[in-house]
N, C-alpha and C positions, 0 to 999 in steps of 0.2 A: 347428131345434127351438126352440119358446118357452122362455123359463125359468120354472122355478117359483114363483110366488107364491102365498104362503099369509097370508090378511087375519086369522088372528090373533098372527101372527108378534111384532109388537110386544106386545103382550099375555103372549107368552111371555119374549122379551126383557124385560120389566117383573117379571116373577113371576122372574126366573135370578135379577135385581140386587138383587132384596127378599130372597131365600132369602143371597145374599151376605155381606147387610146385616146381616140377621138370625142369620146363623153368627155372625160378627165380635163381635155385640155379645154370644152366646151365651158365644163364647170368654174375651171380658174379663169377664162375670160369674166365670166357671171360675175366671180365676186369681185375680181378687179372692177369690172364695171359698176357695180354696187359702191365699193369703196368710192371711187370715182363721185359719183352721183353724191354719197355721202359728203365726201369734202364739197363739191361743189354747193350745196345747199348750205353746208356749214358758214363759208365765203360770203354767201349771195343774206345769210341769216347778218353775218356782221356787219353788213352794211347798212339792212333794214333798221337793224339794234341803232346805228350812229344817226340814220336819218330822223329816226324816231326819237332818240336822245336830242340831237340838234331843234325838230321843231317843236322840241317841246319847252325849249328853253327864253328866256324876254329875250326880246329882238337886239340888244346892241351886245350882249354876251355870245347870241347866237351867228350873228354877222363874221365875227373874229373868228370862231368855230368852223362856219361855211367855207370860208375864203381855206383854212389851214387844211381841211377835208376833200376840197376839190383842190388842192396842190397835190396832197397827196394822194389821192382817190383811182389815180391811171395806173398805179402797182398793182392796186386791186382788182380792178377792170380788168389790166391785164393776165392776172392770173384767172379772173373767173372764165376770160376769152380759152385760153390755154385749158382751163377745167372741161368746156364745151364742147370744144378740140376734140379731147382725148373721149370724152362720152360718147362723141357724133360716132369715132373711129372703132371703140371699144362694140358699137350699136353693131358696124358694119362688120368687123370679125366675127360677131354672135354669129349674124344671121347668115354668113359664110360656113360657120363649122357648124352650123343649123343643120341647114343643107346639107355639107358631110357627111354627119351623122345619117340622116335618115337616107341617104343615098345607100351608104355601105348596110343600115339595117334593111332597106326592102331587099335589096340583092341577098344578105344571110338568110331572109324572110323567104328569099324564093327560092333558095339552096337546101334550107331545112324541108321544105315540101317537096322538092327534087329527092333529099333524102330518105323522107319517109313513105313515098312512090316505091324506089326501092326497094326499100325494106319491106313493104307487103307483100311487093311480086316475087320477092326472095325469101318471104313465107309460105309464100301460096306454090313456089316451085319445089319448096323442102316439103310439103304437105303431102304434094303429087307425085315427088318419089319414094317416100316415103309407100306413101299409098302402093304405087307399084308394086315396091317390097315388099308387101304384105300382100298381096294377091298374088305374085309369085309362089310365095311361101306357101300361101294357100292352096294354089296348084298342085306344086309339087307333091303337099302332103296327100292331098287328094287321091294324085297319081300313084305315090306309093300303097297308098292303103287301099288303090284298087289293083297294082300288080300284087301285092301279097294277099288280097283274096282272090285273085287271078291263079294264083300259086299255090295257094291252098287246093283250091276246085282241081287245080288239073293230078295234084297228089292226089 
């Protein structure tokens, strides 16, 4: 029996290795974005820590406290702004290489069905020659073993 060849085979193979590709780089956004979200909590946690340390302290320790926290307070602001940034941005590639992803999987998804169309009607046509051949064969034998008692009778 021949084997199966199916000429968009390569084309599917190219569409697995892209979806691969495209998970991978899906994944390392994830945990950048994770990491991200992490420091960002960690930031926004040290500040709750100092607000909390501060109001917890008598008022005329805590006053000197206040004043030195809110001078220096906009570095931090500003990085958690900067932290937010990059999460907002990180959110917005996910859901682009999201999209990617399932773009290039329904198209391999309806490649492999195209495939395996194929492949049955290229069972079902090896079956029927097949079959042929064997009815042939049949024939012929048929034929033969009615001209040799054709040949017998007329000796």
């Amino acid at each position: 029996m021949r084997r199966f060849v199916w000429r968009l085979q390569r084309v599917l193979d190219i569409r697995t290795k892209q979806e691969v590709i495209k998970t991978q780089e899906l994944f390392a956004i994830t945990e950048k974005l994770a990491q991200t979200r992490s420091e960002l909590l960690v930031q926004q946690g040290i500040l709750r820590d100092i607000f909390e340390s501060i109001a917890a302290e008598f008022p005329k320790a805590r006053i000197v406290r206040q004043e030195f926290f809110l001078r220096n307070s906009a570095a931090t602001d500003k990085r958690i702004r900067q932290l937010q940034g990059k999460v907002n941005q990180l959110e917005s590639e996910q859901k682009k290489k999201v999209a990617e992803v399932l773009k290039i999987r329904r198209f391999k998804e309806s490649l492999e069905r195209l495939r395996e169309q194929a492949r049955g009607r290229f069972i079902e046509e090896q079956e029927k020659l097949e079959q042929k051949q064997l009815d042939e064969t049949a024939t012929l034998r048929f034929t033969r073993a009615g001209n040799i008692t054709a040949e017998k009778n007329i000796e």
